[in-house]
Each structure stands twice: as C-alpha cells, then as structure tokens.
C-alpha positions in Angstrom: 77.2 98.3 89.4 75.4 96.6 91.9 74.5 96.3 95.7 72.9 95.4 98.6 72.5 95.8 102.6 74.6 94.6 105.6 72.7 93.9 109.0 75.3 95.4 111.1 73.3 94.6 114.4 72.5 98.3 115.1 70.3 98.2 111.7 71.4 97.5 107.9 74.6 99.7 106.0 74.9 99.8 102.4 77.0 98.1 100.2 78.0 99.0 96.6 79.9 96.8 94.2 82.5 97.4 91.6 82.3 93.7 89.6 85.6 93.0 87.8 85.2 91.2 84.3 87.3 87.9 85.4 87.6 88.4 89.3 90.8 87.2 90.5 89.8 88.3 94.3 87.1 90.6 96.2 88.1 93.4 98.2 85.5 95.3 100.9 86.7 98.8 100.8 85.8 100.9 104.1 86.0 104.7 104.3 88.0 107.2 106.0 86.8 109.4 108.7 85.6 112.3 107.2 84.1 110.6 104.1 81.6 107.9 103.0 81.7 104.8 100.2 80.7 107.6 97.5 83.4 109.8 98.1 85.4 110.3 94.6 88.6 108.7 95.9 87.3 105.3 96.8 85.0 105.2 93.8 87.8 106.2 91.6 90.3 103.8 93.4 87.7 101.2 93.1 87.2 101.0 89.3 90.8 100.8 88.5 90.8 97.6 91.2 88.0 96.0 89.4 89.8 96.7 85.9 92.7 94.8 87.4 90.3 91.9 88.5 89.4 92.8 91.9 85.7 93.1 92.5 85.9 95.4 95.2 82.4 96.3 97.6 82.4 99.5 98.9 80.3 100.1 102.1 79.0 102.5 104.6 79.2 102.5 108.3 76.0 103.5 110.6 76.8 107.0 111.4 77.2 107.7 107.0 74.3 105.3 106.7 72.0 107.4 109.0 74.4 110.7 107.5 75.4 111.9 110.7 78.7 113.6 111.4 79.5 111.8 114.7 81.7 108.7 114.4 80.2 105.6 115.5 81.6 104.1 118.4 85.0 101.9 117.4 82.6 98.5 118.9 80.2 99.3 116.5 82.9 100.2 113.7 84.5 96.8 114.2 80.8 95.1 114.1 80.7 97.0 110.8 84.1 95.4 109.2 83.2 92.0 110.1 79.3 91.8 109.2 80.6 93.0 106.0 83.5 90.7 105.4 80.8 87.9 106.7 78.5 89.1 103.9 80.9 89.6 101.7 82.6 85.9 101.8 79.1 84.5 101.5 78.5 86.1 98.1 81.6 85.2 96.5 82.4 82.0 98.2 84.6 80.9 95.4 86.7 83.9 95.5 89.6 84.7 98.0 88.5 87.7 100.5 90.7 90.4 101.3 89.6 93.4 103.3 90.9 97.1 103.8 90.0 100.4 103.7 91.0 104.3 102.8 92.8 105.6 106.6 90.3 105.1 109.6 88.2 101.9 107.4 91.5 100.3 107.1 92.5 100.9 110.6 89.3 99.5 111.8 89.7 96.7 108.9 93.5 95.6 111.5 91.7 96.9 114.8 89.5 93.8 114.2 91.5 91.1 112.8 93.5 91.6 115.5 90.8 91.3 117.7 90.0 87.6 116.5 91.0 86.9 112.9 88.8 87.5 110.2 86.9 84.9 108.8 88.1 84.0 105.6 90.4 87.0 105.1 93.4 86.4 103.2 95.0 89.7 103.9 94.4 93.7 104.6 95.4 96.7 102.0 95.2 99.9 104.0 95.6 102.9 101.8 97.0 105.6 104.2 97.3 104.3 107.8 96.5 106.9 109.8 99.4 106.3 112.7 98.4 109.6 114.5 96.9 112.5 114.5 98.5 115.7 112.7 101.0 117.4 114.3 101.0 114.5 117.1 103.5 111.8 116.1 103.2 108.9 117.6 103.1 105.3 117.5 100.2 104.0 119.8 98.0 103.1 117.0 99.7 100.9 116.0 100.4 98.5 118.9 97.8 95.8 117.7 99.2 95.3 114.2 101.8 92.5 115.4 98.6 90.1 116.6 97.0 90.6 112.9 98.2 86.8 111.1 97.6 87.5 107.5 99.6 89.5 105.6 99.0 93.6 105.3 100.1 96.0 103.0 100.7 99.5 103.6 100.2 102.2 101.0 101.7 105.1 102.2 102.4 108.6 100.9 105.5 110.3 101.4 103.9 113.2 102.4 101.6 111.7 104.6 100.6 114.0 107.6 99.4 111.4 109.6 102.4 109.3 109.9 106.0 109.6 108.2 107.1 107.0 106.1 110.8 107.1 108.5 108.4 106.6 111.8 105.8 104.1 109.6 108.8 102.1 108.8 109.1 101.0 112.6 106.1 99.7 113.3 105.6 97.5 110.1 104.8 94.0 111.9 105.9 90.7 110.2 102.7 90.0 107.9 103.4 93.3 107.0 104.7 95.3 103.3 105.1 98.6 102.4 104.5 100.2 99.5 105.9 104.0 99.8 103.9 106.4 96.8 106.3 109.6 95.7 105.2 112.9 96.7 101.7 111.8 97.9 99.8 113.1 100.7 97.5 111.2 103.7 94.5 111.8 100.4 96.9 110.7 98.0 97.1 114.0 96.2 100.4 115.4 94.9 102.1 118.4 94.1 102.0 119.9 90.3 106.1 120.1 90.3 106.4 117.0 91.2 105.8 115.8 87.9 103.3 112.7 88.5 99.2 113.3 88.6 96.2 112.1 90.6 95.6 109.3 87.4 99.1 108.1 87.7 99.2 108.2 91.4 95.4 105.7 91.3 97.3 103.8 88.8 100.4 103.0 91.3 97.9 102.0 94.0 95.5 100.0 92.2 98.8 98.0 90.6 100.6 97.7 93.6 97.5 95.9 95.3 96.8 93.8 92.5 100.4 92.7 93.1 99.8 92.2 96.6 96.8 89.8 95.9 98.6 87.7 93.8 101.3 87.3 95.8 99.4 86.2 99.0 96.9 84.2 96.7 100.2 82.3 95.8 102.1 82.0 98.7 102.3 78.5 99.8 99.8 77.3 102.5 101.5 77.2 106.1 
C-alpha cells in the first residue's frame, strides 16, 4: 500500500492507495460522516475493489486530517472531492477515473459534479446515499442529482435508515442505477437470520461496482 498528500487549499489531506494487480479503473473513495479513510468498512470494501481490478485511493477530508469532530464546511468538502479527483487523474492518466464515496463522501462526490462536472470522471458509485436524516424522510437531498451527466450507481441497503429503497427509487435521475443489497442497513451490516454475512454482503458491493465500471468504460462515446 501506498500514499501521498492532497493540497486541498486549506492545507494537505492524506491519501492512501489500494493498487489492484492489472487495474482496469481507479476509484477515490471518500468517507462517511462519522468516520475517516481508516475506518474498517472502507478499508475492507477497498481491497476487495482492488482484487477485482480497481485501484481504489482512499482519502481524508480537513476536519479527519486535523482529527476534529466538527464537519468541515460542505465548500471546503467539495474543494476536497475535486483536488483529489484532480490528483488522482494526474497519477493514473492512463486509467479511466471514477469517484464516490461511503454516505456523506459520496454525496459530496454528486454535490460537486453537479456543481461543474468533474474533470475526467467517468462516473460516481455511492455506497449508501444518505437521502435524509433518520426518522426525517425526505427528498431534498437529492434535488441536484438530475444536473450530474455521467452515470451514478446507487448501492443501497434495504434496511437503510437514511432513505428507503421505495422513496430512493423516485429520485433515481437518468445517469442513474440502482443496485438494492438484501437485508443491509445504511453501514451495510445485516441481520444473523437473514442468512447472508458481512463477507458476502462486501462481496455483492465490490462485484456489483466492478460491473458498473465496465459497463460505463464500454458504453459507446456520445
């Protein structure tokens, strides 16, 4: 494993990279809210990416950098996704960029292509959109996804407290696909009776994304 920094503009966030053997892609891989780039999920969900052939770079954002507890401010969040994205299609020119995150990393990930597209992103994989807040259903968070033009895909558990696959299901823009993941929750855990376990459940996602790549990486140019 490797890394390196990203100057952000408010100072430099770490980067960490999970090199697959015969890359087919690279992936940046942003963090939820109430985590950072070492927390178990994303590392585990990372080496069974770069098994599949997508190098994926986890990263930090300021407030984890400097390990604070207060979220940055969503400006400096969205500088964050693109200075890495930027960095990250410098050091693998050859490869084809996609970008994404684990609930508020991907949601910043759309927040800022659909701000002005991304350069050199061929799509977004958000693992657990988080559409609103528990208990809170709504749809407000997701007003910005039709502007995003490259394709998305949504991995979503059906026991996702932060958005229900019925009410997800309505705000899925064009670009968009979803993936729905049996009996998994907004962390992607799942219950003992429902047969399945954590390994099988990192198995589903990490397939279904390679899929995804491939599919955009084949699409015909428009």
């Amino acid at each position: 494993m490797s890394g390196f920094d990203v100057d952000v503009g408010a100072g430099n966030v770490a980067a960490l990279v999970d090199d697959a053997t015969q890359p087919r892609a690279v992936l940046t891989l942003a963090h939820g809210a109430g985590a950072d780039m070492h927390h178990g999920f994303l590392v585990g969900l990372a080496a069974r990416l770069a098994a599949r052939g997508i190098t994926c770079v986890r990263h930090q954002f300021p407030y984890t950098q400097g390990q604070r507890k207060r979220i940055d401010p969503k400006p400096l969040l969205l500088a964050t996704i693109r200075a890495v994205a930027l960095a990250v299609g410098g050091r693998w020119p050859t490869l084809p960029l996609f970008a994404g995150g684990k609930s508020m990393g991907g949601r910043m990930a759309t927040l800022a292509a659909a701000g002005s597209p991304l350069q050199d992103v061929r799509g977004i994989v958000l693992v657990g959109f988080p559409l609103h807040p528990r208990g809170e259903p709504s749809t407000e968070r997701a007003t910005h996804l039709p502007q995003i033009d490259v394709p998305i895909l949504f991995l979503h558990g059906t026991r996702d407290e932060l958005g229900s696959i019925e009410l997800l299901r309505t705000i899925i823009p064009p670009t968009g696909r979803l993936h729905v993941i049996e009996h998994a929750d907004h962390g992607f855990a799942v219950l003992r009776r429902s047969g399945r376990t954590g390994d099988d459940v990192m198995t589903e996602l990490a397939s279904r994304t390679r899929a995804f790549v491939d599919d955009v990486i084949q699409a015909p140019a428009t």
